[in-house]
Backbone as CSV, one residue per row, in Angstrom:
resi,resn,N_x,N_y,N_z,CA_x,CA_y,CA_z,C_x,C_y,C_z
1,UNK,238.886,-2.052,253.896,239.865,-2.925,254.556,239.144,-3.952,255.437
2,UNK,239.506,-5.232,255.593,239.153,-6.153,256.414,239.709,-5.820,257.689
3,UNK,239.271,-6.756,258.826,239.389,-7.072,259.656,240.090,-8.378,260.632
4,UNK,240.987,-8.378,261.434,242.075,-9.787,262.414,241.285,-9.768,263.585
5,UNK,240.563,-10.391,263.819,239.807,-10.550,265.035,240.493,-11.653,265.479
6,UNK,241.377,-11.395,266.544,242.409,-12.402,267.340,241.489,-13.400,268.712
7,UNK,241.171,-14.373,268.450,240.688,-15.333,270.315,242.019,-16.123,270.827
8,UNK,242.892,-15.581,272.004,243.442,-15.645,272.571,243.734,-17.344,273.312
9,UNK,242.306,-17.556,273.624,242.704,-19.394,274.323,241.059,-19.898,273.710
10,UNK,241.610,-20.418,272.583,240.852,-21.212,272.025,241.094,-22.922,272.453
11,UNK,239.912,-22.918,273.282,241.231,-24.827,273.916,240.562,-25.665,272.728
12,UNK,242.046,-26.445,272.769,241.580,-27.418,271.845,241.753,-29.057,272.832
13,UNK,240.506,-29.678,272.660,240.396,-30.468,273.998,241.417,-31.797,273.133
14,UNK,241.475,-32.003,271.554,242.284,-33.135,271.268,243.475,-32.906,271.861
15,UNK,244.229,-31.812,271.866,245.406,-31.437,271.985,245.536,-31.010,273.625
16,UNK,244.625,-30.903,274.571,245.138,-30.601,275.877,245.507,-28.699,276.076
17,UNK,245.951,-28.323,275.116,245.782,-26.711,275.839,245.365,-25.628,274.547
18,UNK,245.053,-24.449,275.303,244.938,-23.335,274.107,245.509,-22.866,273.317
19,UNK,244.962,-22.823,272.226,245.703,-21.844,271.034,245.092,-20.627,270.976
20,UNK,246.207,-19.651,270.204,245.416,-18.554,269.573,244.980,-18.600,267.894
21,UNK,243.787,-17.948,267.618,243.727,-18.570,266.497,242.903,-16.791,266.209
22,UNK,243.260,-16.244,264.914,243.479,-15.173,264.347,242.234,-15.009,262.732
23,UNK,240.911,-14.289,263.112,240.288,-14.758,261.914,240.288,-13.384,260.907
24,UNK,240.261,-13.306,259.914,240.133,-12.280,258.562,238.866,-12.349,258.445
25,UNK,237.917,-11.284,258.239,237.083,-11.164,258.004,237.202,-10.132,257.079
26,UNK,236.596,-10.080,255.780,237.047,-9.654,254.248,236.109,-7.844,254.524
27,UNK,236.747,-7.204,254.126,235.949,-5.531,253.381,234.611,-6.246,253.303
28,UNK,233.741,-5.577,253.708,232.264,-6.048,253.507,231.575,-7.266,254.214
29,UNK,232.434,-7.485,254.869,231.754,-8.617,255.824,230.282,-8.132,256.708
30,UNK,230.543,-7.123,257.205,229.934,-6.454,257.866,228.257,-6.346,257.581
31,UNK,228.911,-5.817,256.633,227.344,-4.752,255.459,226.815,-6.394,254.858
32,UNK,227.409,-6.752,254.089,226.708,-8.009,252.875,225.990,-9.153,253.920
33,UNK,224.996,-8.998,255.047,224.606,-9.595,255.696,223.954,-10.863,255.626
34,UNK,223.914,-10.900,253.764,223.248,-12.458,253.630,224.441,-13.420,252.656
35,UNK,225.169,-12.570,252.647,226.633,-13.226,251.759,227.188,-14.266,252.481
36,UNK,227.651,-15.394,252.001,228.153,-15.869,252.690,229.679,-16.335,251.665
37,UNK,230.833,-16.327,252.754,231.921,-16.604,252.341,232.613,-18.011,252.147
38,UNK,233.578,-18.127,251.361,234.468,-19.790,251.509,235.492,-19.478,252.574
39,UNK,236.363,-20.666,252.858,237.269,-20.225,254.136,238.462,-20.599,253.957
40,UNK,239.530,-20.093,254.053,241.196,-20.436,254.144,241.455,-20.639,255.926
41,UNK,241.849,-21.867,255.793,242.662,-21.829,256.797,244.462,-21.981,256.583
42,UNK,244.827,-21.163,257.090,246.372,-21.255,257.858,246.935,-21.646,258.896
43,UNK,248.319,-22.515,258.650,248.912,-22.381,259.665,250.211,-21.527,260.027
44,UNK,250.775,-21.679,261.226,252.071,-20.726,261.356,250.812,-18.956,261.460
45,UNK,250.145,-19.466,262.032,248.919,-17.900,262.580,249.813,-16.381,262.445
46,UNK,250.327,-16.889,263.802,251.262,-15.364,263.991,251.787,-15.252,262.856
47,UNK,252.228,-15.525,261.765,253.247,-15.166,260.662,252.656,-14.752,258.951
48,UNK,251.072,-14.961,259.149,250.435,-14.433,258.117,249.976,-13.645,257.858
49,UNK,249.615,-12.396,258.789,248.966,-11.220,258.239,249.954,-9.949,258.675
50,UNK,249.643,-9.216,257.815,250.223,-7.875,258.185,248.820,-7.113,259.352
51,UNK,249.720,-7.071,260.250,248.953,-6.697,261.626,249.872,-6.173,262.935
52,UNK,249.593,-5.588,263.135,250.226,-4.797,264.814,251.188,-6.214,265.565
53,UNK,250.003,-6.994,265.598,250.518,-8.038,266.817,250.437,-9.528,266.079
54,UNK,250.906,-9.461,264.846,252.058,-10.627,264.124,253.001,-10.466,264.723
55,UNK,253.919,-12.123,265.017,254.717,-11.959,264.918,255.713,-11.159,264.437
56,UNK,256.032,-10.871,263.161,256.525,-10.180,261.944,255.658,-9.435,261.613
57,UNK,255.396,-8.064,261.006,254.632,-6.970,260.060,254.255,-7.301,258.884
58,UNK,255.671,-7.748,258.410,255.968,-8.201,257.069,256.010,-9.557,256.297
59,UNK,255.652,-10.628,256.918,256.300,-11.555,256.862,254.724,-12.132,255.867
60,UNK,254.116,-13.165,255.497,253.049,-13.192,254.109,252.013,-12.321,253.886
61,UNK,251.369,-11.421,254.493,250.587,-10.345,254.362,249.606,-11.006,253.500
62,UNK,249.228,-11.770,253.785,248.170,-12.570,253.464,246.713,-11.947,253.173
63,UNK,246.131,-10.802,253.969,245.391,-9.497,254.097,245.152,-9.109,252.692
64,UNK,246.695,-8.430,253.144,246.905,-7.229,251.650,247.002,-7.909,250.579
65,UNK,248.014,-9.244,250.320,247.578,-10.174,249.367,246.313,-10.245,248.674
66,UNK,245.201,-10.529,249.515,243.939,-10.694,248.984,243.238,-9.450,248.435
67,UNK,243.260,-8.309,249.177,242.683,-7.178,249.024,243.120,-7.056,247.764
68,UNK,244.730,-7.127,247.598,244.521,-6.489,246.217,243.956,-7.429,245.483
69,UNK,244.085,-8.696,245.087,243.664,-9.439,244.358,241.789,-9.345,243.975
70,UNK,241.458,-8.959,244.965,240.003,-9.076,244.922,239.811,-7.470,244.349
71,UNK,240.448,-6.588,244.785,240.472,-5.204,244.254,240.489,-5.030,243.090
72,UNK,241.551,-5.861,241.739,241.589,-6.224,240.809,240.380,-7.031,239.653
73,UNK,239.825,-7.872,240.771,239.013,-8.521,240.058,239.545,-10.169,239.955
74,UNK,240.321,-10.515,240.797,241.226,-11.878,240.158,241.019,-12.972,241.239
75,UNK,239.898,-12.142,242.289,239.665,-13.370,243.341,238.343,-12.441,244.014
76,UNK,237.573,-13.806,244.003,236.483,-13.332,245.211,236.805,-12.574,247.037
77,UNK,235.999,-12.692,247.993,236.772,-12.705,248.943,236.653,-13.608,249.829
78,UNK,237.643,-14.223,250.733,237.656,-16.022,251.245,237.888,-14.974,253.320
79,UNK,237.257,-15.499,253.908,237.434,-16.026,255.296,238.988,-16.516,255.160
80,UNK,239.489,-15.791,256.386,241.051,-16.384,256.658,241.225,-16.614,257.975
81,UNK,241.628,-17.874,258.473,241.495,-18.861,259.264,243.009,-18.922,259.695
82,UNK,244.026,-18.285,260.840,244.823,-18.382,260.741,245.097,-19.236,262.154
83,UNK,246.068,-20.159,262.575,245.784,-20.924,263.545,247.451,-20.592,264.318
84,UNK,247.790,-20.159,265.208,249.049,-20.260,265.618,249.546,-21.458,265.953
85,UNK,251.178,-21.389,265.724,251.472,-22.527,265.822,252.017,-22.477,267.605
86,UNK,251.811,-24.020,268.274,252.411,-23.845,269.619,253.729,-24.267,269.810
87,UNK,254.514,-24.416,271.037,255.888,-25.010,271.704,256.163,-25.768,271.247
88,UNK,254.917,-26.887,270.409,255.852,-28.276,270.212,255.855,-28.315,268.433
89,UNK,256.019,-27.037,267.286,255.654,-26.939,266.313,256.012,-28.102,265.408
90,UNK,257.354,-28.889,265.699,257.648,-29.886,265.115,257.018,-30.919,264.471
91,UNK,256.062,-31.502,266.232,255.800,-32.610,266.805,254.352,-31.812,265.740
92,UNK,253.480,-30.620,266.319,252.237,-30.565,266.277,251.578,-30.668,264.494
93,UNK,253.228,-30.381,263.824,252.716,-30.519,262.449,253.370,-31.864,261.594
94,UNK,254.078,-32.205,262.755,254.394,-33.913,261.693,253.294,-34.713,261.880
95,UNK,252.447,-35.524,261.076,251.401,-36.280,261.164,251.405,-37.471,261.624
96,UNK,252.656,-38.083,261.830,253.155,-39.297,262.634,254.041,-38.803,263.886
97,UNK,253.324,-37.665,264.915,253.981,-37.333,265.813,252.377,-37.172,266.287
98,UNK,252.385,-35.784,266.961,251.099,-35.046,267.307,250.238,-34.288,266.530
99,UNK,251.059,-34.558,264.977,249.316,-33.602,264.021,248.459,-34.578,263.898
100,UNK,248.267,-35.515,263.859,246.750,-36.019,264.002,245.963,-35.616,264.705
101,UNK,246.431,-35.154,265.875,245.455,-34.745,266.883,245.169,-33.153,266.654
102,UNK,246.169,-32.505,266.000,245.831,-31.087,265.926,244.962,-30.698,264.658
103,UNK,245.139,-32.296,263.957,244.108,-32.390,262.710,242.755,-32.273,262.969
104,UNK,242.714,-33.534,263.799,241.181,-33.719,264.347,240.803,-31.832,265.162
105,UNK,241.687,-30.896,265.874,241.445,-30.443,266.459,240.823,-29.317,265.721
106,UNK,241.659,-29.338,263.769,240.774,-28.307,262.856,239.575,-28.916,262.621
107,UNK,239.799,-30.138,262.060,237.692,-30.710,261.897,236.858,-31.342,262.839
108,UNK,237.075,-31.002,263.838,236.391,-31.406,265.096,235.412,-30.401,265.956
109,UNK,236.738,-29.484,265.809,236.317,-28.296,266.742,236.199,-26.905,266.141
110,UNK,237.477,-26.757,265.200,237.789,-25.289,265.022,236.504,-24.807,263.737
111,UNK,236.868,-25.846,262.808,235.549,-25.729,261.051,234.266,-25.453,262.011
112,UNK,233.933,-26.605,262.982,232.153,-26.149,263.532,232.523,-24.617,264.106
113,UNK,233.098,-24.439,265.100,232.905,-23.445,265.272,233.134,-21.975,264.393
114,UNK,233.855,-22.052,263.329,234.468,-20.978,262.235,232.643,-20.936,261.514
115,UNK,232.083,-22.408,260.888,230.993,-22.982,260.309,229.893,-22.046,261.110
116,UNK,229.652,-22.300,262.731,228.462,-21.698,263.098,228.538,-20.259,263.358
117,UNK,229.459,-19.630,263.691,229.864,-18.006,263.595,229.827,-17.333,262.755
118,UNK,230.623,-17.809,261.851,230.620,-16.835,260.608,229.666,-17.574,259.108
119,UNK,229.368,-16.442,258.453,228.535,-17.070,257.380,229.767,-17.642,256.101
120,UNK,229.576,-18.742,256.083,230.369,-19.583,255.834,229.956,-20.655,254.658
121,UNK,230.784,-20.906,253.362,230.490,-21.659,252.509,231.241,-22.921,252.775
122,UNK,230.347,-24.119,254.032,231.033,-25.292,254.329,231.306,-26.234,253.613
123,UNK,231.299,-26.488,251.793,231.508,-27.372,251.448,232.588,-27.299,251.267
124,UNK,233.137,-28.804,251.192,235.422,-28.934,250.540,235.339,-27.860,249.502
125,UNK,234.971,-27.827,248.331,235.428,-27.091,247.529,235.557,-25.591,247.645
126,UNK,234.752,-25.166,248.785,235.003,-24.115,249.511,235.664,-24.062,250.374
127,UNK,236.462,-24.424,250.905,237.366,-24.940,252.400,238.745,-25.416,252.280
128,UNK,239.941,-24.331,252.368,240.924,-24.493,251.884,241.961,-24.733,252.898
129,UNK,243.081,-25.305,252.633,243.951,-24.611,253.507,245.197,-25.042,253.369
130,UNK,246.249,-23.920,253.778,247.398,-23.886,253.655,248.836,-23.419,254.433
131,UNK,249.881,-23.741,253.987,250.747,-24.023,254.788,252.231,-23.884,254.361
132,UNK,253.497,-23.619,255.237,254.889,-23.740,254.769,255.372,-24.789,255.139
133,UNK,256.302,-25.119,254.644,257.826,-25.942,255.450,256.676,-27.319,256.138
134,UNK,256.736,-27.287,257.449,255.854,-27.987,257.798,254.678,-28.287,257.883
135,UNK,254.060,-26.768,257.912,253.160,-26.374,257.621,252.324,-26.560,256.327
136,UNK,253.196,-26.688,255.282,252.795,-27.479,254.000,252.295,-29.017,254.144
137,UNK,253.260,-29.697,255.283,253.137,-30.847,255.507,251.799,-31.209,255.823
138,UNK,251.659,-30.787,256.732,250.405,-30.905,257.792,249.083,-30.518,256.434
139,UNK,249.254,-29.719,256.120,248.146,-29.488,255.153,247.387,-30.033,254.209
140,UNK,249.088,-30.906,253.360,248.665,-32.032,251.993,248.038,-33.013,253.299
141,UNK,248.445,-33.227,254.305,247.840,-34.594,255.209,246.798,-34.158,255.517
142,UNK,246.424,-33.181,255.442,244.641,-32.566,256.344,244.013,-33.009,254.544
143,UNK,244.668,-32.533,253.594,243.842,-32.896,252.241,243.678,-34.674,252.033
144,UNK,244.570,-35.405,252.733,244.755,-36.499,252.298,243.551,-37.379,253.299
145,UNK,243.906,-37.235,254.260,242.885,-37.532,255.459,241.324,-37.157,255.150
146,UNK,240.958,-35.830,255.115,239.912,-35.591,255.105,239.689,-34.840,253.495
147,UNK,239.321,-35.573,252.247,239.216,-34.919,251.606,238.049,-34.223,251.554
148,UNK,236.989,-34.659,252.094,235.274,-34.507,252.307,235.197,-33.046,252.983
149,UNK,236.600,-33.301,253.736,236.632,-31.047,254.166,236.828,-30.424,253.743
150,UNK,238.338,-30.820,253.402,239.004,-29.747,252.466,239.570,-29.954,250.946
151,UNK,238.810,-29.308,250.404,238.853,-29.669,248.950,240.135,-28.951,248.177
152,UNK,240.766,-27.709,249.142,241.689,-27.262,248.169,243.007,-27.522,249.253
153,UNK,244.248,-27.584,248.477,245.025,-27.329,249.341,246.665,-27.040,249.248
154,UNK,246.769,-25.716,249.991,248.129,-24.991,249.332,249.410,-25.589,250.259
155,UNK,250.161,-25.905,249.697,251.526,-26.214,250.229,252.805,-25.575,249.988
156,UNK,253.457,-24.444,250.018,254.874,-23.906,250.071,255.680,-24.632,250.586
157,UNK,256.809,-25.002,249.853,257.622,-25.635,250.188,257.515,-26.424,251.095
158,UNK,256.673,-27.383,251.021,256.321,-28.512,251.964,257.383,-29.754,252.450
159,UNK,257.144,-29.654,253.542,258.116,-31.047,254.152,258.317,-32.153,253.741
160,UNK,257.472,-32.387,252.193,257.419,-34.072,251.884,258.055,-34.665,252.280
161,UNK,259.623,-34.388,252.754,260.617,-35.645,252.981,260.487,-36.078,254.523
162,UNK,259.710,-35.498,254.814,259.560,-35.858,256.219,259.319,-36.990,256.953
163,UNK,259.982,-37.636,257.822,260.049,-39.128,258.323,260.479,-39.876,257.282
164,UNK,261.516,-39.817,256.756,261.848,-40.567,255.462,260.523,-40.664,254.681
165,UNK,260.230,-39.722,254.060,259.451,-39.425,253.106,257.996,-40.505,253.157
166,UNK,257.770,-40.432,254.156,256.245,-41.110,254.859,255.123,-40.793,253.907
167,UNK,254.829,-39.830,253.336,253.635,-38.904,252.653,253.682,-39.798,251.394
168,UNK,254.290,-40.001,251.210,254.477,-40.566,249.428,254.125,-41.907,249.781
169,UNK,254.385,-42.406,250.855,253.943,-44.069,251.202,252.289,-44.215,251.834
170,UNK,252.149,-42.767,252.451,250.412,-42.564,252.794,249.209,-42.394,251.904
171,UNK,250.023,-41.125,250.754,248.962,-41.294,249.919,249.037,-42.150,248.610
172,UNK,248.288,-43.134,248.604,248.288,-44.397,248.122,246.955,-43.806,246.818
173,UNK,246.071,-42.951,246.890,245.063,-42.855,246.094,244.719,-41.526,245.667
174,UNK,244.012,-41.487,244.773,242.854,-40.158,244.201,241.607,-40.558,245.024
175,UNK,241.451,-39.701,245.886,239.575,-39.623,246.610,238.822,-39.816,245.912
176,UNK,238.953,-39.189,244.343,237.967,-39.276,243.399,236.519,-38.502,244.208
177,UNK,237.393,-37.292,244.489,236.151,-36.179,245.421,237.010,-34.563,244.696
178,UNK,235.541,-33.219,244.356,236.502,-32.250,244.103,237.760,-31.410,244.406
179,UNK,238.952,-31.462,244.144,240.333,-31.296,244.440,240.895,-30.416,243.775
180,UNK,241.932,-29.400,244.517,242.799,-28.772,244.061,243.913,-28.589,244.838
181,UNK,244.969,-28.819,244.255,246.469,-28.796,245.204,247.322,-28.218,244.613
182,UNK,247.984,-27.504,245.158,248.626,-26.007,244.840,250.400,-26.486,245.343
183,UNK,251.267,-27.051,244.799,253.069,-26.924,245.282,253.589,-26.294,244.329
184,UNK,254.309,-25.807,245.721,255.404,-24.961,244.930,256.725,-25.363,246.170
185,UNK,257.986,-24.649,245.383,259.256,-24.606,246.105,259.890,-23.775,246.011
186,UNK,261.408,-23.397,246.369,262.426,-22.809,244.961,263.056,-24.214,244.221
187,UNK,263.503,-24.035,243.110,264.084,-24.893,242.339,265.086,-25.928,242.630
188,UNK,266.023,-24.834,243.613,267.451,-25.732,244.100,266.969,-25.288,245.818
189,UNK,265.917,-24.831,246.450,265.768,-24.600,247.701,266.018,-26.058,248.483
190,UNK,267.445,-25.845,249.731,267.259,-26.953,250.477,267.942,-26.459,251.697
191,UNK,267.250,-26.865,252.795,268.398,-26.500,254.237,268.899,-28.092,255.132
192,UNK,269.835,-27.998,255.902,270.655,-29.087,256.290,270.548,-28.578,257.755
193,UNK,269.357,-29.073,258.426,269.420,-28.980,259.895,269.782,-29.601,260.791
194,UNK,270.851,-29.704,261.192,271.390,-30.572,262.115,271.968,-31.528,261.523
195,UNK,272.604,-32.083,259.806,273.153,-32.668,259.384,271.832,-33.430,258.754
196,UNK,270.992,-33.413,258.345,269.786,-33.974,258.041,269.620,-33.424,256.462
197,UNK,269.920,-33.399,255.164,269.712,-32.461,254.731,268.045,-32.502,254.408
198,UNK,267.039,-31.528,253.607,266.279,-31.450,253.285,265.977,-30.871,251.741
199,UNK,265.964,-31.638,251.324,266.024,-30.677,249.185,264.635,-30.636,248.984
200,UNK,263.939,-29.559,249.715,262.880,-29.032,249.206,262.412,-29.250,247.548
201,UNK,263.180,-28.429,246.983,263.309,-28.070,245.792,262.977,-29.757,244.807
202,UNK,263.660,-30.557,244.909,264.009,-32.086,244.499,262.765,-32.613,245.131
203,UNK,262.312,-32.554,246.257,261.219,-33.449,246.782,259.654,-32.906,246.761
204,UNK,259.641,-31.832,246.510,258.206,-31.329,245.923,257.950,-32.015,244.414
205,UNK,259.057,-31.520,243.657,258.956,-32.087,242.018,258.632,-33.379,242.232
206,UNK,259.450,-34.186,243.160,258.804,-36.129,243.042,257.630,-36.457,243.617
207,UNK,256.810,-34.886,244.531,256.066,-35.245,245.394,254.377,-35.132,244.113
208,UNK,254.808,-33.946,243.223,253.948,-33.737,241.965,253.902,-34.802,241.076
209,UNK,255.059,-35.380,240.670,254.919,-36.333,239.932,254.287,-37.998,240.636
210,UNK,254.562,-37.968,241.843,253.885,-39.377,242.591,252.701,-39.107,242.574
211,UNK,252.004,-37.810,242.645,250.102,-37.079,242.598,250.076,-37.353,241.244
212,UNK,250.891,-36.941,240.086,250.352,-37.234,238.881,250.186,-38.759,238.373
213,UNK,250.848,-39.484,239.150,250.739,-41.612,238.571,249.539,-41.812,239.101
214,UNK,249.309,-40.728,240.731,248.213,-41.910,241.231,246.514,-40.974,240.314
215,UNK,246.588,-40.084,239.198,245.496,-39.864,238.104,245.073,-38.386,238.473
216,UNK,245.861,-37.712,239.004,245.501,-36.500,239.344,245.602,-35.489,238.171
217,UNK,244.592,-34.664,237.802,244.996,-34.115,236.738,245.195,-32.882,236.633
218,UNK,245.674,-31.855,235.427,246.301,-30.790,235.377,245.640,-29.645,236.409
219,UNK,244.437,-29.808,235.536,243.409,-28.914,236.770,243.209,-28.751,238.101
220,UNK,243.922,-30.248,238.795,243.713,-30.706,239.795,244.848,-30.356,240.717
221,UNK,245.949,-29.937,240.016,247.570,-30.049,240.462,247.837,-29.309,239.629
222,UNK,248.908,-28.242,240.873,249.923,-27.164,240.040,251.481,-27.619,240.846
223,UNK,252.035,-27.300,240.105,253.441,-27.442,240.468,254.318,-25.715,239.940
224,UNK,254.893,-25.083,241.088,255.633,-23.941,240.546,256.780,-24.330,241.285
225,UNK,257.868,-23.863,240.246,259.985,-24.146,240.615,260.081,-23.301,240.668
226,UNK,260.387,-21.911,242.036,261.058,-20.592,241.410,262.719,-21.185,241.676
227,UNK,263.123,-20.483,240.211,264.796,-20.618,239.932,265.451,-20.180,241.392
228,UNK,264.970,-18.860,242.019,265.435,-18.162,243.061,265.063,-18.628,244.593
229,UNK,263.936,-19.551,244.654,263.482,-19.367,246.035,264.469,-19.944,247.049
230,UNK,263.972,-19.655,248.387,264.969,-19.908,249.278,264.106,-20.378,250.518
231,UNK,264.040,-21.255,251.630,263.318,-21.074,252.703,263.015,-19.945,253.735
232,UNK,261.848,-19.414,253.352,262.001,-18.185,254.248,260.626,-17.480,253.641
233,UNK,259.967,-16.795,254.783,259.190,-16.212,255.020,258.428,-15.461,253.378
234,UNK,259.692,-14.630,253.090,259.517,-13.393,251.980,259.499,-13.940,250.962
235,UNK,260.145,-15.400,250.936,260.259,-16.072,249.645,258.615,-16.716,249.518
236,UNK,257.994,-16.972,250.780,256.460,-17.701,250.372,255.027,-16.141,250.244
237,UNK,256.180,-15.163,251.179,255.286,-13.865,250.496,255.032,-13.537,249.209
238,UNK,256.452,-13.444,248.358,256.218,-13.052,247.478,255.234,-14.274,246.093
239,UNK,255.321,-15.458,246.548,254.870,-16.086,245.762,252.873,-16.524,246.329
240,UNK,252.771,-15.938,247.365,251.757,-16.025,247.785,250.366,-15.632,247.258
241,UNK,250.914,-14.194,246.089,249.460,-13.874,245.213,249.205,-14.971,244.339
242,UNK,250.053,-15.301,243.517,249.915,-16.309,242.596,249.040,-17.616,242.807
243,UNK,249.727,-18.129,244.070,249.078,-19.286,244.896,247.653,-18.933,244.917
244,UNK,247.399,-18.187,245.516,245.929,-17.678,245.918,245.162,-17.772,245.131
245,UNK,245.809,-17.187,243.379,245.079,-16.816,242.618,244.367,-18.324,241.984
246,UNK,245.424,-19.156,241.803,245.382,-20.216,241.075,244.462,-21.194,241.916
247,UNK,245.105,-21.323,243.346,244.547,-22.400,244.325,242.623,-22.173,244.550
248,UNK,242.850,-20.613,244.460,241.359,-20.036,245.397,240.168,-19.448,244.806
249,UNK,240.480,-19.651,243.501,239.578,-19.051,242.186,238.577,-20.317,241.298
């Protein structure tokens, strides 16, 4: 079994105060002293591992996810990088609010320090990361921004429509650098917050097909519709081995 080694006030000086930020360290970290690993980062921290002091117990088990997968044979084992989200989660993961700064605050501060601690495979194509709802958001924009970091990158039901669908007007290109991008949704998944609606489901599919005009190719881009999904926690659990397998292999 791995290990959640939790740091409590990690300051992040772009952003003005501390986070907690939650690391996985894989079965064998320990012992394989000249191994070195690739790295997932997450966001929404508290809500990814099955652990005592998650938020939730249950909620992506991101851990056990891997274990088995690697137990199987169907994935190496990756560093998990989980970042909590703070008070202003809105603001900190829309990219035309305050995630720029919490962007800069993963490749500025958090990668060197994850980079000089742990034995670590720092190139993009080793260096992943992923995300829900907004959290998806923030993620395709950490891939879009910095592709030179992060070379892979998972999105669940991602916010594309966000700011009147801003993302689709940002990314204008292929990096033409190594890439992998991982969406998914449910099919008809959409919620109406505050009279706003949001069709997940409808705006991932246009968000795959706007990645496929600008030359992105199969290998490069997955797109999954579950008929059933719904926004919510259990719905990105259960689709979470798959992701892994496809995004992180």
């Amino acid at each position: 079994m791995g290990h959640v080694h939790i740091l409590r006030d990690f300051y992040s000086s772009q952003e003005g105060f501390s986070r907690t930020v939650r690391i996985y360290t894989p079965d064998g970290y320990d012992q394989a002293s000249a191994h070195r690993y690739p790295v997932l980062y997450m966001h929404d921290g508290q809500n990814i591992f099955a652990h005592p002091e998650s938020a939730r117990y249950d909620t992506w088990c991101v851990n056990t996810a891997q274990e088995h997968l690697v137990g199987s044979g169907q994935l190496e084992p990756w560093l998990i990088v989980g970042i909590d989200s703070g008070p202003g989660r809105l603001d900190e993961y829309s990219p035309w609010s305050r995630g720029d700064a919490y962007a800069r605050f993963l490749v500025e501060t958090l990668k060197p320090y994850i980079d000089h601690t742990y034995r670590t495979r720092s190139e993009p194509e080793w260096t992943a990361v992923m995300g829900s709802s907004l959290g998806g958001l923030i993620s395709l924009y950490l891939g879009m921004r910095y592709p030179d970091v992060f070379g892979r990158v998972g999105a669940l039901s991602p916010s594309v429509m966000w700011s009147e669908y801003r993302l689709f007007q940002h990314w204008t290109a292929h990096p033409r650098r190594w890439t992998r991008i991982y969406l998914d949704a449910g099919e008809h998944e959409w919620i109406d917050p505050g009279g706003f609606p949001l069709p997940y489901g409808q705006a991932t599919r246009d968000f795959y097909h706007h990645l496929k005009r600008l030359g992105y190719a199969d290998h490069e881009l997955r797109l999954v519709l579950d008929p059933h999904g719904i926004h919510h926690e259990q719905d990105w659990q259960r689709r979470l081995p798959s992701a892994m397998q496809w995004l992180l292999s």
